[in-house]
LODREN-64177 format. One record per residue (C-alpha): residue in three letters; x, y, z. Coordinates in steps of 0.2 Angstrom, whole numbers, plus 2048, in hexadecimal, padded with zeros to 3 digits. Example, Ala and Ser with C-alpha at 12.3 -4.5 7.8 and 13.67 -1.06 7.14 Angstrom:
<atoms>
ALA83E7EA827/SER8447FB824/
</atoms>
This chain:
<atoms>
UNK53C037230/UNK542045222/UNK544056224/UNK53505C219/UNK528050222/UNK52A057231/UNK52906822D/UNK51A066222/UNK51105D232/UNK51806A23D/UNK511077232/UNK50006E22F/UNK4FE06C241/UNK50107E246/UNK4F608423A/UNK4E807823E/UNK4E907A251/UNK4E8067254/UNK4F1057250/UNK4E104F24C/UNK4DC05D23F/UNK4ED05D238/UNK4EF04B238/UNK4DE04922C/UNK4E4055220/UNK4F4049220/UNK4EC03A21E/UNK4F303322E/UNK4F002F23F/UNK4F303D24C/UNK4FF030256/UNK509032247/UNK507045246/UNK50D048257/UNK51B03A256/UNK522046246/UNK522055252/UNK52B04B260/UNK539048256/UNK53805A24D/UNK53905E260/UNK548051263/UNK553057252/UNK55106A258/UNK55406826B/UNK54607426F/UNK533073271/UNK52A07B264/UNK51607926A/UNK50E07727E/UNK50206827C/UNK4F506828B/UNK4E1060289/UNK4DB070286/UNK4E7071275/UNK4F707726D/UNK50208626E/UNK51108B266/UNK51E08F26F/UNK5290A026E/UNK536096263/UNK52908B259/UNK52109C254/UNK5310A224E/UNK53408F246/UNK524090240/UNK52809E232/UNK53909722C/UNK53008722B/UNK52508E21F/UNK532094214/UNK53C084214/UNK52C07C20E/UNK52808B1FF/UNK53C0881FC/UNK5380761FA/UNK52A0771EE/UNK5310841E1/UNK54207A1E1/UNK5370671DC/UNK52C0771CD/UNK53D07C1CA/UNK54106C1C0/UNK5330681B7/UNK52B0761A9/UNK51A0791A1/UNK50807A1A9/UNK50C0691B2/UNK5180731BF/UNK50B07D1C6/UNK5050731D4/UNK5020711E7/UNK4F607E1EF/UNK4F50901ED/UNK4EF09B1FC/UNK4EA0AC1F8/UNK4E20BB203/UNK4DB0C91FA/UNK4CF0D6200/UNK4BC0D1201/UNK4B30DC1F3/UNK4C00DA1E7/UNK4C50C81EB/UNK4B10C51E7/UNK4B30D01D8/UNK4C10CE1CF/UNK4CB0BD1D5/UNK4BF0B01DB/UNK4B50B21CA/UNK4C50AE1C0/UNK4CB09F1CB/UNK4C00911C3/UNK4C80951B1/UNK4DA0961BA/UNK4D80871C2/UNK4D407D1B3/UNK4E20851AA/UNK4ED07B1B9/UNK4E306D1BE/UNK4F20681CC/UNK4F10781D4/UNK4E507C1E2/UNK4DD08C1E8/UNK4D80911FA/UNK4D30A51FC/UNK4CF0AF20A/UNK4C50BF206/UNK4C70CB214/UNK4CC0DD219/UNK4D70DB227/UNK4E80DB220/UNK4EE0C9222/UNK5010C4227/UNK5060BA218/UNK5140AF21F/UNK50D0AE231/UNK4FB0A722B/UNK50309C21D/UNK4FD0A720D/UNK5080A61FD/UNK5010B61F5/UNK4F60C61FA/UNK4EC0D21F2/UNK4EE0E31F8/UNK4E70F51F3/UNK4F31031F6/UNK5041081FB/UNK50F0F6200/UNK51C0FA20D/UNK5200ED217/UNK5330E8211/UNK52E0D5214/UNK5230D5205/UNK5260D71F3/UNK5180DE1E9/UNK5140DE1D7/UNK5070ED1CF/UNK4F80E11C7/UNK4EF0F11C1/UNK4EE1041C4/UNK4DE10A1D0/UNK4DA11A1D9/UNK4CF1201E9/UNK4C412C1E5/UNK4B41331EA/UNK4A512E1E2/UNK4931321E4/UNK48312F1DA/UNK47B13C1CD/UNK46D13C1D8/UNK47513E1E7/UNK47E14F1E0/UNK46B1561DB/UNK4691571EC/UNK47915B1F4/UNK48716A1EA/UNK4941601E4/UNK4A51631F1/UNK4B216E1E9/UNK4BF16D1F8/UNK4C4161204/UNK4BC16B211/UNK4AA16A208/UNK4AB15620D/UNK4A515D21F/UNK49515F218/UNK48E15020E/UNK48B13F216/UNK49A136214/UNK498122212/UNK4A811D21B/UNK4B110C220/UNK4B4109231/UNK4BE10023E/UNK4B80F624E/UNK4B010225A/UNK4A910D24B/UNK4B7118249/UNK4B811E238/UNK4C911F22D/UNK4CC12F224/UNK4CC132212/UNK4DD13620B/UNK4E11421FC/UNK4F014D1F4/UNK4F115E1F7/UNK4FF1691F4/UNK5061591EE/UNK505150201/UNK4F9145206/UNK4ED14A213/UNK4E014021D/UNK4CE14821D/UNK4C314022E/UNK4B313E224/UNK4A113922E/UNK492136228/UNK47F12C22E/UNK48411B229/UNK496112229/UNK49D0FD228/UNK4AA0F3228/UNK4A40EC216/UNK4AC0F5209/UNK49E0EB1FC/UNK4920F1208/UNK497105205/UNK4971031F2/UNK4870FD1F1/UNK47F10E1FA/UNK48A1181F2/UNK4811141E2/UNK4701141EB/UNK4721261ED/UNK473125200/UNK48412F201/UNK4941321F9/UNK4A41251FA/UNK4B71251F9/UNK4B71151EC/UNK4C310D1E5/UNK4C51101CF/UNK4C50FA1CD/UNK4B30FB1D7/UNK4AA10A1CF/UNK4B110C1BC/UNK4A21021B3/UNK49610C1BE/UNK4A111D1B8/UNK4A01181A6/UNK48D1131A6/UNK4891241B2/UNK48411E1C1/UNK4921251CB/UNK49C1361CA/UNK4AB13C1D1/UNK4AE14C1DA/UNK4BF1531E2/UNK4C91481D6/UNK4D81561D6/UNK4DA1501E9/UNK4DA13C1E3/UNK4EA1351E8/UNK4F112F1D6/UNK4F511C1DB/UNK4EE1101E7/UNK4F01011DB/UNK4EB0F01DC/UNK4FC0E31E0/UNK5010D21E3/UNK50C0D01F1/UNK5140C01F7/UNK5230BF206/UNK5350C2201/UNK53D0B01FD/UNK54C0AA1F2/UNK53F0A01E5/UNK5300A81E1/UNK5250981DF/UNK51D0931CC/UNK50C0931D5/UNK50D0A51DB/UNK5140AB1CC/UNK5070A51BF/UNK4F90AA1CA/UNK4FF0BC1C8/UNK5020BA1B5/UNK4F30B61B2/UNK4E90C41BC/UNK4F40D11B3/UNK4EE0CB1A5/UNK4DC0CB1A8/UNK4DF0DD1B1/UNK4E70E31A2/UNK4D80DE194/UNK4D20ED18D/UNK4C10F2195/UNK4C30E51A3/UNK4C00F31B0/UNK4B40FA1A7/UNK4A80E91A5/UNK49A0E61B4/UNK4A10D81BD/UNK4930D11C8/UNK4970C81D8/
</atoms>
């Protein structure tokens, strides 16, 4: 058995928690699945997953197998696009995570014409707001708003954004408009929250350092679509980000107040895990959202779920 079988099998089997699951994605039997593993097993000299009848479990050394394993496959598939050029490189299966509002927004819209563009390539997204591990849960790419830290990843700026806050004209009828950080305390502030309810602070620049500002307010989700949508009903004011609210801006169903606190850059980025190829598939995929981002008036246009 080569090399690359087995870590593809090993891989496919992790990530579908069974051999029989794993084993129809591969077009074989799950005997063969599990005889693959076994001599994975036998070449390495160490167990890499517990198998009992109530399923399988990596073991502390197949988990740390697991990622390296992944590279070697990524490492695998860019060196066989490598060799080949034009539109006919770009193929295999691109996995993306992005978060929910603007995955719906502003990449799953685009995917059908992407797709045809590379009719070899296929697209899996996840649209969530938990911040996913990328190499741990098999993604090729992300899609992050905000500051990227972790060294592990490299990220690549797709377009500028800002937080700011954001009410309706009607809303400000009835409330003053805030002039300080401090006036936040008295409107109803429509706020994200995490398990349990707790609410996560604004942040904002003042005397050129960011500070967080505990906001609260009558109603408060874990859906950032869901905030959006009573920010513009009037219901109370939000701390939206510019690629969500700037057709609303422009047509005057939204205004922003305290925008000399906004913190000047929370962009939108690609990010993908630090390797030695950066594969033909990743690597189109952002191309081709910069250039959509970049269209004069893009953030400006409606853009309907």
């Amino acid at each position: 058995m080569d090399r690359y079988t087995a870590l593809h099998s090993f891989v496919l089997v992790a990530d579908h928690g069974s051999f029989a699951a794993a084993s129809l994605v591969e077009g074989v039997t799950p005997v063969v699945m599990g005889r693959r593993l076994d001599a994975l097993e036998r070449q390495l000299g160490v167990k890499l997953m517990h198998r009992s009848t109530r399923g399988l479990s990596l073991t502390d050394l197949g988990e740390q197998y697991l990622e390296r394993a992944r590279g070697l496959l990524r490492d695998f598939e860019e060196a066989d696009a490598s060799i080949t050029r034009g539109a006919h490189s770009v193929r295999g299966h691109l996995v993306v995570s992005a978060p929910a509002a603007f995955g719906r927004r502003h990449i799953a819209p685009h995917a059908p014409a992407f797709q045809a563009r590379y009719p070899d390539l296929n697209l899996s997204f996840n649209l969530t707001d938990s911040v996913v591990d990328l190499v741990r849960q098999g993604y090729d790419m992300g899609i992050r708003i905000g500051e990227v830290t972790d060294p592990n990843y490299v990220a690549i700026k797709l377009c500028p954004n800002r937080r700011v806050v954001c009410g309706s004209p009607g809303y400000f009828q009835r409330h003053p408009v805030p002039q300080t950080l401090e006036d936040l305390a008295q409107h109803n502030c429509l706020a994200f929250n995490l398990q349990g309810g707790q609410q996560r602070g604004w942040t904002f620049l003042r005397d050129g350092k960011q500070v967080a500002v505990k906001v609260s307010g009558n109603l408060d989700c874990n859906d950032g679509e869901l905030l959006y949508n009573w920010v513009k009903q009037g219901l109370g004011i939000g701390w939206r980000s510019t690629w969500e609210i700037q057709a609303e801006l422009k047509r005057g169903q939204l205004v922003t107040v305290l925008d000399e606190f906004a913190v000047p850059a929370y962009d939108i980025q690609a990010v993908y895990p630090q390797q030695r190829y950066l594969p033909v598939k990743v690597r189109v995929f952002i191309d081709y959202l910069k250039t959509l981002y970049s269209a004069p008036g893009y953030w400006e246009q409606p853009h309907p779920l």
